[in-house]
py3Dmol code that shows the C-alpha trace and the ligand (Angstrom):
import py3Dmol

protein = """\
ATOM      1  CA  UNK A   1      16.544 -35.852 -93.493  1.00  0.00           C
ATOM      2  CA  UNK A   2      18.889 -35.729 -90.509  1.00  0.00           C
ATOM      3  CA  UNK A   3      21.190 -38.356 -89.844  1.00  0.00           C
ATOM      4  CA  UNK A   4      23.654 -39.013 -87.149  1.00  0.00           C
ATOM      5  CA  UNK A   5      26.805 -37.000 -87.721  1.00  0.00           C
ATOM      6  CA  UNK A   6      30.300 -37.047 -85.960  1.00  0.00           C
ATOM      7  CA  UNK A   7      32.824 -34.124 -86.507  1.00  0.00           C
ATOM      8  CA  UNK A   8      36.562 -34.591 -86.236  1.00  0.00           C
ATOM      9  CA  UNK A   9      38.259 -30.967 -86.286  1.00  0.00           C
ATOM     10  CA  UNK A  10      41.992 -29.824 -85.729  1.00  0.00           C
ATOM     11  CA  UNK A  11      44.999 -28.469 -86.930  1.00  0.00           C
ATOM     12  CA  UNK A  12      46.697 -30.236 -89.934  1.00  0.00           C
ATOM     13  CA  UNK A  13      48.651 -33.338 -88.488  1.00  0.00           C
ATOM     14  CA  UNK A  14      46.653 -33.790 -85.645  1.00  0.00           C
ATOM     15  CA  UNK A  15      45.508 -37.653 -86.579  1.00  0.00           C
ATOM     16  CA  UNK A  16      42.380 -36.497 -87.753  1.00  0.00           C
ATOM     17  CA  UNK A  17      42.116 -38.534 -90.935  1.00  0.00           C
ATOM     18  CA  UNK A  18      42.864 -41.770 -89.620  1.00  0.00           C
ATOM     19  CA  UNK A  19      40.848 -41.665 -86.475  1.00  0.00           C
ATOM     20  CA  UNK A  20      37.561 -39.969 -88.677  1.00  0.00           C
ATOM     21  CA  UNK A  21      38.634 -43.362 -91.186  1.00  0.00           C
ATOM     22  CA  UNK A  22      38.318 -45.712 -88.121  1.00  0.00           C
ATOM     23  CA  UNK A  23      35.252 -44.507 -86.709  1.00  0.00           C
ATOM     24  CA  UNK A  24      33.433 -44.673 -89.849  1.00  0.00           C
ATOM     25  CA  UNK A  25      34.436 -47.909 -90.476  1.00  0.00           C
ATOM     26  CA  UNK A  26      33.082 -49.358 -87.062  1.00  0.00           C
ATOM     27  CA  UNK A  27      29.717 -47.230 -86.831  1.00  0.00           C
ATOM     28  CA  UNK A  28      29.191 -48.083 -90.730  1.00  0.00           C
ATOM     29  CA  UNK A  29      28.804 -44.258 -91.274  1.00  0.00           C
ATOM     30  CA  UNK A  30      29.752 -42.056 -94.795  1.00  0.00           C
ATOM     31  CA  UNK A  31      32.858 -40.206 -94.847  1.00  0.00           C
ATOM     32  CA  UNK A  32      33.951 -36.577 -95.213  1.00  0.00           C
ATOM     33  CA  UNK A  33      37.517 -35.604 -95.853  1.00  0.00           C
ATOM     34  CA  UNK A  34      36.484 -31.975 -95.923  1.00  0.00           C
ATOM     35  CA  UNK A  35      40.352 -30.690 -96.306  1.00  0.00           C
ATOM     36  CA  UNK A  36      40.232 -32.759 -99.497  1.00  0.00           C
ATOM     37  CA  UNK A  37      37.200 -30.591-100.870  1.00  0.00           C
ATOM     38  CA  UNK A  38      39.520 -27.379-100.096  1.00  0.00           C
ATOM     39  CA  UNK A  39      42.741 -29.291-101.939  1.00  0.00           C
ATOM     40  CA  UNK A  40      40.801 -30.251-104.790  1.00  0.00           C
ATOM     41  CA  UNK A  41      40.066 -26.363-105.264  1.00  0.00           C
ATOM     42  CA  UNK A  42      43.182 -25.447-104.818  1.00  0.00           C
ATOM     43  CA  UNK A  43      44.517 -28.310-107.057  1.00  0.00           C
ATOM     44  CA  UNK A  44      42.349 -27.052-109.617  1.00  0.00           C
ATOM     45  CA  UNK A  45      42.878 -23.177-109.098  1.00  0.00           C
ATOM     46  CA  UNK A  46      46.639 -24.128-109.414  1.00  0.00           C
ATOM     47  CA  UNK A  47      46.388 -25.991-112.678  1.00  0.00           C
ATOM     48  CA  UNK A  48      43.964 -23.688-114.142  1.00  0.00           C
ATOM     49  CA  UNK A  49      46.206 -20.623-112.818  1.00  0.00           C
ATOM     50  CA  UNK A  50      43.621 -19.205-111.257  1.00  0.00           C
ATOM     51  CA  UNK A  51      44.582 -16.105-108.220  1.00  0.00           C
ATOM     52  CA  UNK A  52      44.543 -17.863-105.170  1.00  0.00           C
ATOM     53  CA  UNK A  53      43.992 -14.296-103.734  1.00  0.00           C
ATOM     54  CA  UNK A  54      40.921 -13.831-106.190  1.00  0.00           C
ATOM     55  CA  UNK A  55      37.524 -14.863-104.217  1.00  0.00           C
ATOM     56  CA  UNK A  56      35.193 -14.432-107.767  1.00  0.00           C
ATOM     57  CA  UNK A  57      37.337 -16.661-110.182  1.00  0.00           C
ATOM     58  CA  UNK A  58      37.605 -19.296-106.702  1.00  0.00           C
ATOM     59  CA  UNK A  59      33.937 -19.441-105.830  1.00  0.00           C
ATOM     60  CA  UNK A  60      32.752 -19.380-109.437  1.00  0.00           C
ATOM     61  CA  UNK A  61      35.121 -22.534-109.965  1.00  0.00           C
ATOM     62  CA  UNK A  62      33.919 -23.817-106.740  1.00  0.00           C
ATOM     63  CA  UNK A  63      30.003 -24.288-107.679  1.00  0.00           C
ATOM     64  CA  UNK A  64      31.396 -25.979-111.237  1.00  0.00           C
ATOM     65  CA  UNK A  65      33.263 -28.619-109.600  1.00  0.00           C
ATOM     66  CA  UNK A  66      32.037 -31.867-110.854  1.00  0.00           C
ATOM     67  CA  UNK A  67      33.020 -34.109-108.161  1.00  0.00           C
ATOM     68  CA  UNK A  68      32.904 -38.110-106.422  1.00  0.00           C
ATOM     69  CA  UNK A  69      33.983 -40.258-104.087  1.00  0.00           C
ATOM     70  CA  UNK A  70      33.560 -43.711-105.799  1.00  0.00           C
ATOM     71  CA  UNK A  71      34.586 -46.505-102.831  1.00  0.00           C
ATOM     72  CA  UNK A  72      36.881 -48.863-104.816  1.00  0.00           C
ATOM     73  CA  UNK A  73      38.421 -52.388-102.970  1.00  0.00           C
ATOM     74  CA  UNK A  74      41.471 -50.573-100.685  1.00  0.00           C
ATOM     75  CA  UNK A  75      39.670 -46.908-100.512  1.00  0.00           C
ATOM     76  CA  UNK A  76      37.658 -44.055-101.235  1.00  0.00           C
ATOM     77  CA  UNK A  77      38.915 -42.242-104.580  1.00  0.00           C
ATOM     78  CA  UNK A  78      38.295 -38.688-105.528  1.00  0.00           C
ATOM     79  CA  UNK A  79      37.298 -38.132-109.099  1.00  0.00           C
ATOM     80  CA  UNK A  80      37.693 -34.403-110.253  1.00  0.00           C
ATOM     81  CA  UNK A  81      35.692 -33.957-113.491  1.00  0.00           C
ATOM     82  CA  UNK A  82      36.304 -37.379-114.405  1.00  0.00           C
ATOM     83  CA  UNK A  83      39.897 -37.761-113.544  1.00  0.00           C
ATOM     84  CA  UNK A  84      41.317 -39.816-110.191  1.00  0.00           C
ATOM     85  CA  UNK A  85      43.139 -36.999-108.139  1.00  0.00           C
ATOM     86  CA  UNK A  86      43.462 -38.675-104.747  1.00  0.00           C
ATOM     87  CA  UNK A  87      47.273 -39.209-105.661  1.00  0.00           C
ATOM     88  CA  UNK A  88      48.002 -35.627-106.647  1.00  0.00           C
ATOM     89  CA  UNK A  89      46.213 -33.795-103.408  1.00  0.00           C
ATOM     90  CA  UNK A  90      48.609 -34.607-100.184  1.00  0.00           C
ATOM     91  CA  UNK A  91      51.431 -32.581-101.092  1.00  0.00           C
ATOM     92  CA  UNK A  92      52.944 -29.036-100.125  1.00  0.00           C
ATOM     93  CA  UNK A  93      51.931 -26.725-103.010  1.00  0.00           C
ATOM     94  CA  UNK A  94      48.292 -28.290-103.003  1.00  0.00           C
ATOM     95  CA  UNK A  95      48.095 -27.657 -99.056  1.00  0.00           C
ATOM     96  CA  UNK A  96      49.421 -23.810 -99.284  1.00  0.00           C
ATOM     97  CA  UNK A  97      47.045 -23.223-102.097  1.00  0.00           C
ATOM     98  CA  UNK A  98      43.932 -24.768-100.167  1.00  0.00           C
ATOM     99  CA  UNK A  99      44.493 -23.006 -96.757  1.00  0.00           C
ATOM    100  CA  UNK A 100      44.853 -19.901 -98.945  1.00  0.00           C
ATOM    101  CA  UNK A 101      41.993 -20.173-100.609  1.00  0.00           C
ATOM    102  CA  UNK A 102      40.043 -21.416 -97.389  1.00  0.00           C
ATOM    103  CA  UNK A 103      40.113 -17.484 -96.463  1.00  0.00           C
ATOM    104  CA  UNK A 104      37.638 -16.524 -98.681  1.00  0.00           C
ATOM    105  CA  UNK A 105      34.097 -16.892 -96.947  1.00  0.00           C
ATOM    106  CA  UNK A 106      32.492 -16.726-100.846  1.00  0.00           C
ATOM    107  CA  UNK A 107      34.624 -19.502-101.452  1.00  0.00           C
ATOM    108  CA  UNK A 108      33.655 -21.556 -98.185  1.00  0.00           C
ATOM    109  CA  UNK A 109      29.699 -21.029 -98.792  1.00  0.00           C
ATOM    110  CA  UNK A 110      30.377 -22.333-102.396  1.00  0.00           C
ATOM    111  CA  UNK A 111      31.991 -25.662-100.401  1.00  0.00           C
ATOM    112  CA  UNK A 112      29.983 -25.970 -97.581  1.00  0.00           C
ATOM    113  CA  UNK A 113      27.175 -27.349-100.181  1.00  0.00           C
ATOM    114  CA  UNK A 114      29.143 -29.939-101.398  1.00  0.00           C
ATOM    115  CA  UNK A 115      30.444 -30.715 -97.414  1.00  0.00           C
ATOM    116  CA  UNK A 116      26.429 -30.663 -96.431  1.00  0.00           C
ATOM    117  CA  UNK A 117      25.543 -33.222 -99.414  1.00  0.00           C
ATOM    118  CA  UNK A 118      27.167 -36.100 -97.851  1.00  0.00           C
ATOM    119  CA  UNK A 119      25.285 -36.723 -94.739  1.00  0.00           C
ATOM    120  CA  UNK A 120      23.467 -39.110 -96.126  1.00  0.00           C
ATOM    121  CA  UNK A 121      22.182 -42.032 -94.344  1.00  0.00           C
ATOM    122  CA  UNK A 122      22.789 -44.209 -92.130  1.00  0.00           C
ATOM    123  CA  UNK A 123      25.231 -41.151 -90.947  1.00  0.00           C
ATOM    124  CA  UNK A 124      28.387 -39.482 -91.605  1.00  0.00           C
ATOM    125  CA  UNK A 125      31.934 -39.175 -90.015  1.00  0.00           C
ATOM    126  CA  UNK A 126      34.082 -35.633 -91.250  1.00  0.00           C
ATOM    127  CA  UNK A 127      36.998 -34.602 -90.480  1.00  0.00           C
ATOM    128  CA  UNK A 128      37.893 -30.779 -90.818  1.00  0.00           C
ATOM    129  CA  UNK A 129      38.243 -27.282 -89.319  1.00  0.00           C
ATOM    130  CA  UNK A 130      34.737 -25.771 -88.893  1.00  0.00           C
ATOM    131  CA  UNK A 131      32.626 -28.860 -89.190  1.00  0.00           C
ATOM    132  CA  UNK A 132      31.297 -28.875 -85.713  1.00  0.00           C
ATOM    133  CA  UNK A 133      31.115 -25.045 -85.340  1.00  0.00           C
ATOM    134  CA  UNK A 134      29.566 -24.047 -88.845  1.00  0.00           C
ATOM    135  CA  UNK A 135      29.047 -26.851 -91.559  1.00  0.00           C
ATOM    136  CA  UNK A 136      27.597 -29.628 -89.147  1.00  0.00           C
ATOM    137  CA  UNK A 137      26.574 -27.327 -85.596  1.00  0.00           C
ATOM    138  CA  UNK A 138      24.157 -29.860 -84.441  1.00  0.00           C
ATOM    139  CA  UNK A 139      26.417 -32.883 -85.148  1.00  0.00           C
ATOM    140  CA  UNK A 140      25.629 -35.744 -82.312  1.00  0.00           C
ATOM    141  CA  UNK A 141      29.169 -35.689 -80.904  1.00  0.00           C
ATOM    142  CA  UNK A 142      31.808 -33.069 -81.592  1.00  0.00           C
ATOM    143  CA  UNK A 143      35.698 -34.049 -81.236  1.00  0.00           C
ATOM    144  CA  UNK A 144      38.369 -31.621 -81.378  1.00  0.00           C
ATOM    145  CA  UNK A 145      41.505 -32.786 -81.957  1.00  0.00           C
ATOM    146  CA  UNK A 146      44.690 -31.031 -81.081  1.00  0.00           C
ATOM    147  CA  UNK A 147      49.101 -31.925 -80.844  1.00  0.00           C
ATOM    148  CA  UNK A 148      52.065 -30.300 -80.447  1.00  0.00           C
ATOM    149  CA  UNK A 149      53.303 -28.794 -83.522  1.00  0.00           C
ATOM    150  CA  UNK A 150      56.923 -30.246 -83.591  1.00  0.00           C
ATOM    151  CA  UNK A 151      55.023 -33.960 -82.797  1.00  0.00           C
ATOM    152  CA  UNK A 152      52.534 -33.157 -85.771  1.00  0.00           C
ATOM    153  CA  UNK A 153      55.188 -32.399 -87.950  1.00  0.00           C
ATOM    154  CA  UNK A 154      57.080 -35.734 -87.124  1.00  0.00           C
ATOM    155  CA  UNK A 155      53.999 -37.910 -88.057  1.00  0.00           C
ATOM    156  CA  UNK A 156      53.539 -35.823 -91.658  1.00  0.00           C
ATOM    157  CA  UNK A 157      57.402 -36.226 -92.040  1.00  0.00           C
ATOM    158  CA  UNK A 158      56.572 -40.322 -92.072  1.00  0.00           C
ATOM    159  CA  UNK A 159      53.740 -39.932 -93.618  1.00  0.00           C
ATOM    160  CA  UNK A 160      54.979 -38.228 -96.521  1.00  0.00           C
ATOM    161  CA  UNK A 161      58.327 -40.146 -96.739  1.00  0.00           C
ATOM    162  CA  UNK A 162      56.119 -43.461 -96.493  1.00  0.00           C
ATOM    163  CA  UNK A 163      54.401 -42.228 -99.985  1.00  0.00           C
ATOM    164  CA  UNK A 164      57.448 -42.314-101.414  1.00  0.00           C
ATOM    165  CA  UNK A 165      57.978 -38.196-101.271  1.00  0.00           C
ATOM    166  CA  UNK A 166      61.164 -36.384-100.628  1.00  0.00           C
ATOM    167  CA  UNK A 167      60.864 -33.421 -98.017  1.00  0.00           C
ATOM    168  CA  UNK A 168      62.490 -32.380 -95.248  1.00  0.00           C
ATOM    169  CA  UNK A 169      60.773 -32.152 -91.610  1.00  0.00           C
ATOM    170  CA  UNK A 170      62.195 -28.698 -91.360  1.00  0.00           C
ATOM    171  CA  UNK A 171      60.332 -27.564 -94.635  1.00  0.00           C
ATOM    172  CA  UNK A 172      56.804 -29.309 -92.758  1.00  0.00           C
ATOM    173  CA  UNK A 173      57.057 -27.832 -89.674  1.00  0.00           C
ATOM    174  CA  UNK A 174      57.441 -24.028 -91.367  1.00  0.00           C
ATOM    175  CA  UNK A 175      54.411 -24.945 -93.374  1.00  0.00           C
ATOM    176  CA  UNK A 176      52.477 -25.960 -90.942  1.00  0.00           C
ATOM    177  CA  UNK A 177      53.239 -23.069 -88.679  1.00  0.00           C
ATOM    178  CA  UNK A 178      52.437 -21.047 -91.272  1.00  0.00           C
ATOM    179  CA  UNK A 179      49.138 -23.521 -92.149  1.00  0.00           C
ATOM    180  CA  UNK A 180      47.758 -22.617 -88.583  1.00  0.00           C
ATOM    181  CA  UNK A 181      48.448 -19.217 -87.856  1.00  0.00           C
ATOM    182  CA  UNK A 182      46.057 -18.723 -91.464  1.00  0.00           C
ATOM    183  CA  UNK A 183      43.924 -21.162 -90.463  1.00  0.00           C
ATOM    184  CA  UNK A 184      43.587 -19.897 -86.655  1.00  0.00           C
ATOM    185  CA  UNK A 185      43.074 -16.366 -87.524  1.00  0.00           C
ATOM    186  CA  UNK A 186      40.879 -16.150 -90.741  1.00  0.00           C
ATOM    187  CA  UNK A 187      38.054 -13.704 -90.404  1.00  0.00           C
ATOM    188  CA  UNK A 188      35.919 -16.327 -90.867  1.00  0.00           C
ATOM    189  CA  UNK A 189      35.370 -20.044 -89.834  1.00  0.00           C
ATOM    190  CA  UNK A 190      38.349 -20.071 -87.918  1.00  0.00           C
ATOM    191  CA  UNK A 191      40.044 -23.244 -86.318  1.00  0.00           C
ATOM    192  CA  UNK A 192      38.029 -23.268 -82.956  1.00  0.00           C
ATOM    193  CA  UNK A 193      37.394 -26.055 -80.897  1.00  0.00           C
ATOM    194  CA  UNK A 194      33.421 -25.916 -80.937  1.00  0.00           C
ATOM    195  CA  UNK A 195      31.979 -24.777 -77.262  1.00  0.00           C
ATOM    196  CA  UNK A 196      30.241 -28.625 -77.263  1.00  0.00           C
ATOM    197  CA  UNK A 197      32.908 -30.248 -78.086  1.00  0.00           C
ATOM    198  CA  UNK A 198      35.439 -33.068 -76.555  1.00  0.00           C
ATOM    199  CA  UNK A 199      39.092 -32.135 -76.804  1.00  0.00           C
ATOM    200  CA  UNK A 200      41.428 -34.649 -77.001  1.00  0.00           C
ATOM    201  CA  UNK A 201      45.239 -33.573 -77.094  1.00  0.00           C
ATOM    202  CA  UNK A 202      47.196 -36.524 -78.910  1.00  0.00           C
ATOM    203  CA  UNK A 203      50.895 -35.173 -78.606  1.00  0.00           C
ATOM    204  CA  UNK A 204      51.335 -38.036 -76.278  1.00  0.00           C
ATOM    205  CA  UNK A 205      48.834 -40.652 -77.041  1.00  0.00           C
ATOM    206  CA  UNK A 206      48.870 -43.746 -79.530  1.00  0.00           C
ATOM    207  CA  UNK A 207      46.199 -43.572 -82.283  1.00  0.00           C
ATOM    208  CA  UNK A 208      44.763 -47.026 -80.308  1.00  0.00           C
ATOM    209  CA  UNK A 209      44.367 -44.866 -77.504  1.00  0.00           C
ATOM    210  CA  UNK A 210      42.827 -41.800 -78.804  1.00  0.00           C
ATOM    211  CA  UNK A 211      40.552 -44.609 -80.881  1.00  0.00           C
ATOM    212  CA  UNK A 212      39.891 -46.003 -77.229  1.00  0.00           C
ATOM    213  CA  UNK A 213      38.475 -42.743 -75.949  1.00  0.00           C
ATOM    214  CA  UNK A 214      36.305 -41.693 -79.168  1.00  0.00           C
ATOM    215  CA  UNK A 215      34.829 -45.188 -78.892  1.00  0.00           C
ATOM    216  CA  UNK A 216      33.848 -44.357 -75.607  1.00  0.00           C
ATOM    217  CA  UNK A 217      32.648 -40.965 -76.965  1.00  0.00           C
ATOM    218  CA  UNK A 218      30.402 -42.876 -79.584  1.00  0.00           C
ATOM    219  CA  UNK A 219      29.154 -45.168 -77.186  1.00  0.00           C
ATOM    220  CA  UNK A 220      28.107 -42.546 -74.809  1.00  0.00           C
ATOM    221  CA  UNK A 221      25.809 -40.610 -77.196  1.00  0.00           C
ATOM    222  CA  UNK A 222      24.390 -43.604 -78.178  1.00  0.00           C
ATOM    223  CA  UNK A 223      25.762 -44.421 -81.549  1.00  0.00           C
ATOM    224  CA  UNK A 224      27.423 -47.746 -80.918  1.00  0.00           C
ATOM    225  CA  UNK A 225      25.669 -50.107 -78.099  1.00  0.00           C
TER     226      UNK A 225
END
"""
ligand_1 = """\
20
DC
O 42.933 -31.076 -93.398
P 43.810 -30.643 -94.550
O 45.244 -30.446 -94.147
O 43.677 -31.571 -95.715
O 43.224 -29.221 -95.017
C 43.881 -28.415 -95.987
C 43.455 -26.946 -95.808
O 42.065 -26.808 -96.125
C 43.595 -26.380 -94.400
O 44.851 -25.802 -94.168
C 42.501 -25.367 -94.317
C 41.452 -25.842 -95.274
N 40.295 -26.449 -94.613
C 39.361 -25.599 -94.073
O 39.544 -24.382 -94.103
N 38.208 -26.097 -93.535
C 37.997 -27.408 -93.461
N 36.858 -27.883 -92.922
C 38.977 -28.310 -93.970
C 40.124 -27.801 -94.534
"""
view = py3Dmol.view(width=600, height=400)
view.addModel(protein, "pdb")
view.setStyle({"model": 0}, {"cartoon": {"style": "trace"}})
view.addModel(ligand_1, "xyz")
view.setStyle({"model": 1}, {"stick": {}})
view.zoomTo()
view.show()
């Protein structure tokens, strides 16, 4: 069955997660974090010492996930083989490992499954790097968004410090350079702003006001009155 979906792609940083959180909350939609699909993997590549270079071990370990997203009072948590994981999955090593891995096109089929299985009705919001251009192409509206590097690195810097981790902005900013070179020039699924979709640059707008626009965005193609 199709239902109404709305991608959210963009470079790591970018706002991405907390605008695809607030749409999905108003328009009573599902919600993909598909980044946290690609940290789980790496999560579990790392503890299971798995070559992150490797594309058989990856993909086989991939399809053998045993994953969900149970929706407890504050959020959504992310069980791994029956084990709560959202804690361990927004830190450096986990984010090297799953842009690394994110390479591999045997290892993207093997995800895009499990990215596909959650449009589920009444509709679903995801946030990613390829969702409008391969895992979601005839999504209902496409955003794309994009920020300075150096201003993308300053809200991970609070972010991260707000969690309660220790790590310095310079040490960020390298790894997200680093983050979206890979990202931007893997052979495959690269981070591309789809040809029908809306980019919004947020290096100098508020999240209310990049909430404003996508509002207007939903509204538009007819998903909010
Ligand atoms: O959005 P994020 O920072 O949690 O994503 C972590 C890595 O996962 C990112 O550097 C590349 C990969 N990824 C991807 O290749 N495709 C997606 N749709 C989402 C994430």
């Amino acid at each position: 069955m199709n239902v109404p979906v709305v991608t959210i792609d963009g470079p790591g940083g970018a706002g991405k997660g907390t605008l695809a959180r607030l749409i999905a909350k108003e328009l009573g939609f599902n919600l993909l974090d598909s980044g946290a699909i690609y940290r789980i993997l790496g999560l579990a590549a790392l503890r299971g010492a798995v070559d992150l270079d490797d594309p058989g071990p990856l993909s086989t370990m991939a399809t053998s996930l045993s994953l969900s997203f149970p929706f407890t009072e504050k959020h959504t948590d992310i069980v791994l083989n029956g084990e709560s994981v959202a804690g361990q999955l927004r830190n450096q090593d986990v984010a090297d490992a799953a842009s690394r891995i994110a390479i591999h096109p045997l290892v993207r089929d093997a995800l895009m499954f499990l990215q596909r299985q959650q449009a589920c009705v009444p509709g679903l919001v995801g946030d990613g790097r390829d969702l409008g251009t391969i895992v979601f192409p005839d999504a209902k509206l496409k955003i794309f968004l994009d920020a300075n590097v150096g201003i993308r690195a300053d809200r991970r810097y609070h972010e991260l410090i707000e969690s309660g981790q220790t790590v310095a902005r310079s040490a960020i900013l390298r790894d997200l350079e680093i983050r979206d070179v890979r990202d931007r020039t893997r052979s495959v699924a690269p981070l591309v702003a789809a040809e029908d979709a809306f980019v919004i640059d947020s290096s100098d707008k508020s999240p209310s006001d990049v909430l404003s626009v996508v509002r207007e965005l939903c509204q538009a193609h007819g998903l909010t009155n």
